[in-house]
MDTraj code that builds the backbone (N, CA, C; nanometers):
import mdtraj as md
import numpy as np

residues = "UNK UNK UNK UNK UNK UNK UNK UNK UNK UNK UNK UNK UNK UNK UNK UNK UNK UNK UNK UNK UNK UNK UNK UNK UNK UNK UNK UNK UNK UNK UNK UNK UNK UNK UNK UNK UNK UNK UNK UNK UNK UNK UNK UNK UNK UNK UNK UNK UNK UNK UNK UNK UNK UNK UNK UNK UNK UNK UNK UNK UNK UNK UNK UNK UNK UNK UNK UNK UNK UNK UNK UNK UNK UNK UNK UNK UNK UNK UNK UNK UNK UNK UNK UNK UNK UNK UNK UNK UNK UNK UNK UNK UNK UNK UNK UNK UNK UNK UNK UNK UNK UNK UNK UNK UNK UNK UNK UNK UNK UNK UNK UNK UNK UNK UNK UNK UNK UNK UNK UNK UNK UNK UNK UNK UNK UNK UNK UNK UNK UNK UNK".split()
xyz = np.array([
    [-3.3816, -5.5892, 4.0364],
    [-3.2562, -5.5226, 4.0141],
    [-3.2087, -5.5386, 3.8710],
    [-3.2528, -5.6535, 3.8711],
    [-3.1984, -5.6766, 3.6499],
    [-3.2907, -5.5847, 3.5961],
    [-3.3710, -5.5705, 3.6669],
    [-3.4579, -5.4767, 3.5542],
    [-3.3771, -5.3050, 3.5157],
    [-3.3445, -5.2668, 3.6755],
    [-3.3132, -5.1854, 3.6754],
    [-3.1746, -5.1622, 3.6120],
    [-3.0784, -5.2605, 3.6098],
    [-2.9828, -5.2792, 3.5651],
    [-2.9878, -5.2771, 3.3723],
    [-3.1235, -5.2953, 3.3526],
    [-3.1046, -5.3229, 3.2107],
    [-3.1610, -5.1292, 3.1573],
    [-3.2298, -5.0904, 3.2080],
    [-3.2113, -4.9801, 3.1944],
    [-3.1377, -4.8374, 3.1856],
    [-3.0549, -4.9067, 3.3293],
    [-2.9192, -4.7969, 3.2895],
    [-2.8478, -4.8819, 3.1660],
    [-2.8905, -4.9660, 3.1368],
    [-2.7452, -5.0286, 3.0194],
    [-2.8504, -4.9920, 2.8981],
    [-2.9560, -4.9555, 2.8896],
    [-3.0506, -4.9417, 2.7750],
    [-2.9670, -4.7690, 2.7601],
    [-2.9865, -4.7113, 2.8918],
    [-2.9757, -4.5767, 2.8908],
    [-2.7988, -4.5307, 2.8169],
    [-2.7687, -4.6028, 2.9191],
    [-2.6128, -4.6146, 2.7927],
    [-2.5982, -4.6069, 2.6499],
    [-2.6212, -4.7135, 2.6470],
    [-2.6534, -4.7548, 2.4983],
    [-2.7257, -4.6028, 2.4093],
    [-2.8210, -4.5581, 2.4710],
    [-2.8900, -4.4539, 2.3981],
    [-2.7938, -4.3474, 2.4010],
    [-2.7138, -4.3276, 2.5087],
    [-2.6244, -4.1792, 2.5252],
    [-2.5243, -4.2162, 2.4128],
    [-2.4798, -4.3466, 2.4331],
    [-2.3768, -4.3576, 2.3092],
    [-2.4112, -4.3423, 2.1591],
    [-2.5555, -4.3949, 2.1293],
    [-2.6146, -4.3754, 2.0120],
    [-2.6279, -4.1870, 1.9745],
    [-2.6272, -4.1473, 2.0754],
    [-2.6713, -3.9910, 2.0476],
    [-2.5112, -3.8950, 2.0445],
    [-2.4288, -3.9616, 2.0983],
    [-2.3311, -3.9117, 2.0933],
    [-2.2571, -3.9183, 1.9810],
    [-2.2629, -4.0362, 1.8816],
    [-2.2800, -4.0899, 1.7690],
    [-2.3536, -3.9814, 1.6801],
    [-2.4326, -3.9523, 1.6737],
    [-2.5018, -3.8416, 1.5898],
    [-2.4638, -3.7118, 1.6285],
    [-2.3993, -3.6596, 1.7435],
    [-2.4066, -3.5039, 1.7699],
    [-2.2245, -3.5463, 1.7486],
    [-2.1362, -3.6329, 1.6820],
    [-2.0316, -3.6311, 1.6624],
    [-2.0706, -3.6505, 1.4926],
    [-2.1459, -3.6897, 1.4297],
    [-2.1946, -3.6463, 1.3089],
    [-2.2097, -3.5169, 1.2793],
    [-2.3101, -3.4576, 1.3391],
    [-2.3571, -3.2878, 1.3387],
    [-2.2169, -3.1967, 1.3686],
    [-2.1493, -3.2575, 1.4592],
    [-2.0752, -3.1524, 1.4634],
    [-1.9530, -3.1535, 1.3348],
    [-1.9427, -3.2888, 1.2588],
    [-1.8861, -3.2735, 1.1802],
    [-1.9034, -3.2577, 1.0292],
    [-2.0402, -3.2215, 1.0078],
    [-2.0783, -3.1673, 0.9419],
    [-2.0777, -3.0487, 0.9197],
    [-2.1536, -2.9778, 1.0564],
    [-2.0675, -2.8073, 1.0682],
    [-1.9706, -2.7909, 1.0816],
    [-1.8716, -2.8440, 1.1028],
    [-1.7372, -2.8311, 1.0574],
    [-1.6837, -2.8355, 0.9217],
    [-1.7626, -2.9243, 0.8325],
    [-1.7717, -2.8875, 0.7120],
    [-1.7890, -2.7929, 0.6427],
    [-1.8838, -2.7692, 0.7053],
    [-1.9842, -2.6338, 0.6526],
    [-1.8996, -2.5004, 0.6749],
    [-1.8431, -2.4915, 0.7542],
    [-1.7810, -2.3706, 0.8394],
    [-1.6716, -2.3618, 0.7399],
    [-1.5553, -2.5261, 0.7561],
    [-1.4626, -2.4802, 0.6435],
    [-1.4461, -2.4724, 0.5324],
    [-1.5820, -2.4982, 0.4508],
    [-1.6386, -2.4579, 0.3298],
    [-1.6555, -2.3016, 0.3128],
    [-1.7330, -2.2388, 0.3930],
    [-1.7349, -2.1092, 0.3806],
    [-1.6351, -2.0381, 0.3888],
    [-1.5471, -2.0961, 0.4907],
    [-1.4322, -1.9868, 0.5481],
    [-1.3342, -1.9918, 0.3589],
    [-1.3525, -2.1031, 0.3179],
    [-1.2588, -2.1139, 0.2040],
    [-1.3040, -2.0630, 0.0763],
    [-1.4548, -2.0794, 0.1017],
    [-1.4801, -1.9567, -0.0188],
    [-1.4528, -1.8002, 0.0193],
    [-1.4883, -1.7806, 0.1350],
    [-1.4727, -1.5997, 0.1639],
    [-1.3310, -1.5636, 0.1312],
    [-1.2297, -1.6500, 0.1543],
    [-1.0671, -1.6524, 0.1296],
    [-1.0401, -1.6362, 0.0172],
    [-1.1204, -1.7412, -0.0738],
    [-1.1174, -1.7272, -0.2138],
    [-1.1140, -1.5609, -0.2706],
    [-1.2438, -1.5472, -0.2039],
    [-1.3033, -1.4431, -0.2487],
    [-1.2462, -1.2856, -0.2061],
    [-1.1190, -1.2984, -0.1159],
    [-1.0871, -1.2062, -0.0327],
    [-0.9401, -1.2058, -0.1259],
    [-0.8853, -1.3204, -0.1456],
    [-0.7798, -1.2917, -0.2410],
    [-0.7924, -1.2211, -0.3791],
    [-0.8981, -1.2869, -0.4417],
    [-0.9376, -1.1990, -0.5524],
    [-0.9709, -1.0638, -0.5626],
    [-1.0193, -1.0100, -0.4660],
    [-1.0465, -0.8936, -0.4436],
    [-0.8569, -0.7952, -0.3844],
    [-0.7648, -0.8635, -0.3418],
    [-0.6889, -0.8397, -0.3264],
    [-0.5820, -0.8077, -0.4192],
    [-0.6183, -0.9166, -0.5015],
    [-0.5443, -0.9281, -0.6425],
    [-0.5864, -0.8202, -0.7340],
    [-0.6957, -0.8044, -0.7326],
    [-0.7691, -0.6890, -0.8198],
    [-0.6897, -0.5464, -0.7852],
    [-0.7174, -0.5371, -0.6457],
    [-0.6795, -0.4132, -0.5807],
    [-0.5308, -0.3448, -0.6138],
    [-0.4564, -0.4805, -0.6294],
    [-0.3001, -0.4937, -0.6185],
    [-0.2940, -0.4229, -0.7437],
    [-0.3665, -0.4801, -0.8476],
    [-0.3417, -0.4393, -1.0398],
    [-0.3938, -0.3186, -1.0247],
    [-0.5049, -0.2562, -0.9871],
    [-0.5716, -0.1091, -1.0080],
    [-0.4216, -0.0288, -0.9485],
    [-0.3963, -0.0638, -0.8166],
    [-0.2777, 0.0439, -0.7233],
    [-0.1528, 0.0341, -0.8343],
    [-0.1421, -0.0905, -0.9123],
    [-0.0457, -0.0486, -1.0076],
    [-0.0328, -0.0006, -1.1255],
    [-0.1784, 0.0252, -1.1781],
    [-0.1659, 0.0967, -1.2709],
    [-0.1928, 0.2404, -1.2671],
    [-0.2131, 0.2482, -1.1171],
    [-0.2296, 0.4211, -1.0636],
    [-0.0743, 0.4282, -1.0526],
    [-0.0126, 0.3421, -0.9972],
    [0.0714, 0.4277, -0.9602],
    [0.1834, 0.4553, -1.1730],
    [0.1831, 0.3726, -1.1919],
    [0.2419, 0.4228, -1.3514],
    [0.1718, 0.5367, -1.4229],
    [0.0615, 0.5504, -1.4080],
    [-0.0759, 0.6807, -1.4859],
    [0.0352, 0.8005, -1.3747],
    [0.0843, 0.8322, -1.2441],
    [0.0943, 0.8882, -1.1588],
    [0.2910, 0.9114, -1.2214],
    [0.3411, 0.8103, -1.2403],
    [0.4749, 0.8078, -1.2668],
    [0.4935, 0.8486, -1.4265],
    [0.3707, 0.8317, -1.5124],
    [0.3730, 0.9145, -1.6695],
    [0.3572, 1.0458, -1.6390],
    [0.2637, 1.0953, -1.5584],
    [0.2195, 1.2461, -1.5348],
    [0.3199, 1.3277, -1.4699],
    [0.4143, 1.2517, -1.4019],
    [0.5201, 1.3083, -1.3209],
    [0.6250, 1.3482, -1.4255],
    [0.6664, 1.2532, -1.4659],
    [0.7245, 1.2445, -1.6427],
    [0.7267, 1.3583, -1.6981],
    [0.5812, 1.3634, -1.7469],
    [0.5713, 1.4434, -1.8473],
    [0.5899, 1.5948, -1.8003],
    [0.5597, 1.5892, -1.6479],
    [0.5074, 1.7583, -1.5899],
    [0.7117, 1.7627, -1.6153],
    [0.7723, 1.7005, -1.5570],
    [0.9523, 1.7043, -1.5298],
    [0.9775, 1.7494, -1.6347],
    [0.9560, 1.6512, -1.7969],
    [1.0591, 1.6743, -1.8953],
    [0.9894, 1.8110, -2.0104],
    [0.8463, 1.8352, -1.9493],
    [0.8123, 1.9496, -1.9833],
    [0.8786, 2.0901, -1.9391],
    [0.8846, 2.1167, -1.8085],
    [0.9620, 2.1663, -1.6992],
    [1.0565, 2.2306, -1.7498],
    [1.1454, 2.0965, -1.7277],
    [1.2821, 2.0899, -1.7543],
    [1.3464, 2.1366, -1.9557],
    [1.2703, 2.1175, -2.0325],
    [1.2629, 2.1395, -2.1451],
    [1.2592, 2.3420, -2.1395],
    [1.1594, 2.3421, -2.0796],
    [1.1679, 2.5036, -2.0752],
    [1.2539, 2.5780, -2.0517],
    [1.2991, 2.5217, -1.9048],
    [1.4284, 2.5944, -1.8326],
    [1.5273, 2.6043, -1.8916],
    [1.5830, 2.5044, -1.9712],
    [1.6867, 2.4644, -2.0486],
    [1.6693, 2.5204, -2.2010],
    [1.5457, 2.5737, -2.2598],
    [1.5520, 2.6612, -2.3282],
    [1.5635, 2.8276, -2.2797],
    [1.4869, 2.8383, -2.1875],
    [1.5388, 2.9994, -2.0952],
    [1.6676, 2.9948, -2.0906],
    [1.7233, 2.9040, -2.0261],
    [1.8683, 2.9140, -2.0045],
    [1.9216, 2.9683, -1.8548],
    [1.8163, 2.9815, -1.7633],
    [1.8343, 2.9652, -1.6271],
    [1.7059, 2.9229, -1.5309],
    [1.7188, 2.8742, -1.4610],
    [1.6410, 2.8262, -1.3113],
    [1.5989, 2.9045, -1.1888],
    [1.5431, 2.9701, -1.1883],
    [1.5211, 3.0293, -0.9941],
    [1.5461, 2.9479, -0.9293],
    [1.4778, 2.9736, -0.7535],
    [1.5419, 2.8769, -0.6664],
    [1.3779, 2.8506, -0.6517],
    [1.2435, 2.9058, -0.6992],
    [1.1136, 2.8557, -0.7190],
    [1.1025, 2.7577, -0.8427],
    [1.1861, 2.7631, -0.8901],
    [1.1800, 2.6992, -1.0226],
    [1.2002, 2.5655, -0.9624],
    [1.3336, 2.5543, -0.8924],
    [1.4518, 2.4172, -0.8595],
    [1.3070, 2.3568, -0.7691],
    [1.2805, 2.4441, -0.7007],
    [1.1750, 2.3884, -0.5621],
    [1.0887, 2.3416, -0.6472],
    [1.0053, 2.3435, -0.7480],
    [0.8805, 2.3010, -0.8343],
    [0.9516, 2.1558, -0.8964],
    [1.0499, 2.1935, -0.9673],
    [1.1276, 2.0668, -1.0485],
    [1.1127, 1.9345, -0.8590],
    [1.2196, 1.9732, -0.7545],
    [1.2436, 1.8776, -0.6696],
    [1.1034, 1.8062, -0.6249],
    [0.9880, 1.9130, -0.6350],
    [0.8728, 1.8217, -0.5821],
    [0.8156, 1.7459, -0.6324],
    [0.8217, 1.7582, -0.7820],
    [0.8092, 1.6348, -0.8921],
    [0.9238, 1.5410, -0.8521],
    [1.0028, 1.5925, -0.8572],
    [1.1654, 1.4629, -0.8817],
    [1.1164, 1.3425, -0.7632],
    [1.1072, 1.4065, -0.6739],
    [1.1544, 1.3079, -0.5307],
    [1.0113, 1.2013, -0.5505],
    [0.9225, 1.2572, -0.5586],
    [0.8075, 1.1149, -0.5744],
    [0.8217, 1.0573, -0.7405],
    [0.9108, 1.1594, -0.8067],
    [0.9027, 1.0597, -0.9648],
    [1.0158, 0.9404, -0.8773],
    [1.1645, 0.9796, -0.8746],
    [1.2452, 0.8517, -0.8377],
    [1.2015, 0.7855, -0.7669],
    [1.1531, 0.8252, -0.6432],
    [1.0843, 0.7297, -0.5242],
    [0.9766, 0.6097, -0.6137],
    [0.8762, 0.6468, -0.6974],
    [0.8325, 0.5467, -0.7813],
    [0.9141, 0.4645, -0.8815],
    [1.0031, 0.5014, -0.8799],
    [1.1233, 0.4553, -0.9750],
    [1.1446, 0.4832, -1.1085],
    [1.0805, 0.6002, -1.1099],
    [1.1340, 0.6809, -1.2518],
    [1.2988, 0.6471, -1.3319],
    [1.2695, 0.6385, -1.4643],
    [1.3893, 0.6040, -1.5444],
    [1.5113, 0.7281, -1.4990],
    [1.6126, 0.7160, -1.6192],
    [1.7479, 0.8013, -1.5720],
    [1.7272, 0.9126, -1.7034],
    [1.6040, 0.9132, -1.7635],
    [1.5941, 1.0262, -1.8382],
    [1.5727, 1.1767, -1.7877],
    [1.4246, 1.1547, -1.6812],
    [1.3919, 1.2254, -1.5884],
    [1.5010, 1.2979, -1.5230],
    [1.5873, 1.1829, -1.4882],
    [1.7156, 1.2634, -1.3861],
    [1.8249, 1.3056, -1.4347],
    [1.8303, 1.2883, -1.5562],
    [1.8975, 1.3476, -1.6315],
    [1.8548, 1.4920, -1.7033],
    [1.7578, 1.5054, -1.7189],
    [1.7095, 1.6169, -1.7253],
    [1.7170, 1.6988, -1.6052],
    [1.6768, 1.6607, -1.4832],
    [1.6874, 1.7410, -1.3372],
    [1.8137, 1.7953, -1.3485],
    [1.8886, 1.7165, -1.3381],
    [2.0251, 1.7618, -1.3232],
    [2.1045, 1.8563, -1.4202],
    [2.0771, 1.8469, -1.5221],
    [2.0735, 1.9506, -1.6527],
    [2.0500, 2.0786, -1.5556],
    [1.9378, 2.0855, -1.5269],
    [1.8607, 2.1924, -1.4667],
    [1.9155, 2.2967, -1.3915],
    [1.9085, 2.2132, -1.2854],
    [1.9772, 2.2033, -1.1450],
    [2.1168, 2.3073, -1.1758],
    [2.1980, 2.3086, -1.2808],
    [2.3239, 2.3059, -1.3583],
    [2.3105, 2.4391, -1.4056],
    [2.1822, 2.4417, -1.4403],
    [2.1781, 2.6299, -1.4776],
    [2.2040, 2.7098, -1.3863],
    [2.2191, 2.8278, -1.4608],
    [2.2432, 2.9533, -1.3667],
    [2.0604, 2.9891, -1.3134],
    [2.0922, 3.0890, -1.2131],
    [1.9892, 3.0784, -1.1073],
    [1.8977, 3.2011, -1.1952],
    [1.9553, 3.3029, -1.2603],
    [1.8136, 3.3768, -1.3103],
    [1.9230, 3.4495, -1.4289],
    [1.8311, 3.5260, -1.5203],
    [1.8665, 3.5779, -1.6560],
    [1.9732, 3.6539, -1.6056],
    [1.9896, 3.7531, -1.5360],
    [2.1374, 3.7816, -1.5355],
    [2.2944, 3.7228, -1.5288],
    [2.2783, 3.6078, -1.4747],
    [2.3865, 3.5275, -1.4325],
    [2.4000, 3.4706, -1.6122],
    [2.2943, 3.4948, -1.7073],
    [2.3070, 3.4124, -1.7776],
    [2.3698, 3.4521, -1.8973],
    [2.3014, 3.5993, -1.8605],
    [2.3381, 3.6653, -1.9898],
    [2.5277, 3.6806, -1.9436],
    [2.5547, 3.6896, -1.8177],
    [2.6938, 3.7543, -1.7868],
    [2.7491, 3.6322, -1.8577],
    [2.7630, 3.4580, -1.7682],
    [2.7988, 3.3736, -1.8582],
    [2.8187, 3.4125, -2.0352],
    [2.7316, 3.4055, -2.0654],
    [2.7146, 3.4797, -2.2653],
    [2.8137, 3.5711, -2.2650],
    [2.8182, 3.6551, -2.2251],
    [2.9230, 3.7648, -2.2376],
    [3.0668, 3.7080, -2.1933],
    [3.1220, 3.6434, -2.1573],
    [3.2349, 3.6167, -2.0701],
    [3.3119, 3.5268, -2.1621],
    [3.2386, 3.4708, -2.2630],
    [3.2883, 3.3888, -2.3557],
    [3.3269, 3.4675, -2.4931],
])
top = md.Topology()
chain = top.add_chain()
for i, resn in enumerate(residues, 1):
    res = top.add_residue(resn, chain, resSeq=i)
    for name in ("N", "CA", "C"):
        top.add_atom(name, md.element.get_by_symbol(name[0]), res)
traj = md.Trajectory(xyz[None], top)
């Protein structure tokens, strides 16, 4: 019976020794795992960060072009000396995504100039005459 007795206590002994090593292994891949996970993070922010600077310099390239199409626009009209209601509609579809990006108060100051004219050459010339 001691014999047998020393065997389950040998056998013990060995489960504990092995349990000992597969509590090693597993904390090693646990290493391993949160090593990777922290480089891909790394690597997922940077790529985020990147993304963030490109979307903002689209969106300013997008808020100059808006700009320029407005105070071009608006420069014309205001030399004609009146606006249609195709005209106002062309100016508003620039306006609303220029402010929405947050276009300065030059832009909208010009709109509104606009906006302010008479609606086509007759109204304009009558104005002229009336004075």
């Amino acid at each position: 019976m001691e014999n047998n007795d020393r065997k389950v206590v040998g056998t013990e002994s060995r489960i504990t020794m092995e349990d000992g090593m597969g509590e090693q292994i597993v904390k090693y891949w646990v290493q391993e795992v949160l090593a990777l996970m922290s480089a891909a993070l790394g690597w997922l922010a940077r790529k985020v960060h990147k993304w963030k600077l490109e979307q903002d310099l689209v969106k300013q390239g997008v808020l100059a072009i808006l700009h320029d199409r407005l105070y071009q626009a608006c420069q014309f009209y205001l030399q004609r000396g009146y606006c249609t209601i195709d005209d106002r509609d062309n100016m508003e579809y620039m306006f609303r995504p220029y402010k929405a990006l947050g276009g300065n108060g030059t832009g909208e100051d010009l709109y509104n100039r606009c906006l302010a004219l008479p609606y086509g050459p007759e109204k304009a010339r009558n104005d002229g005459e009336k004075d």
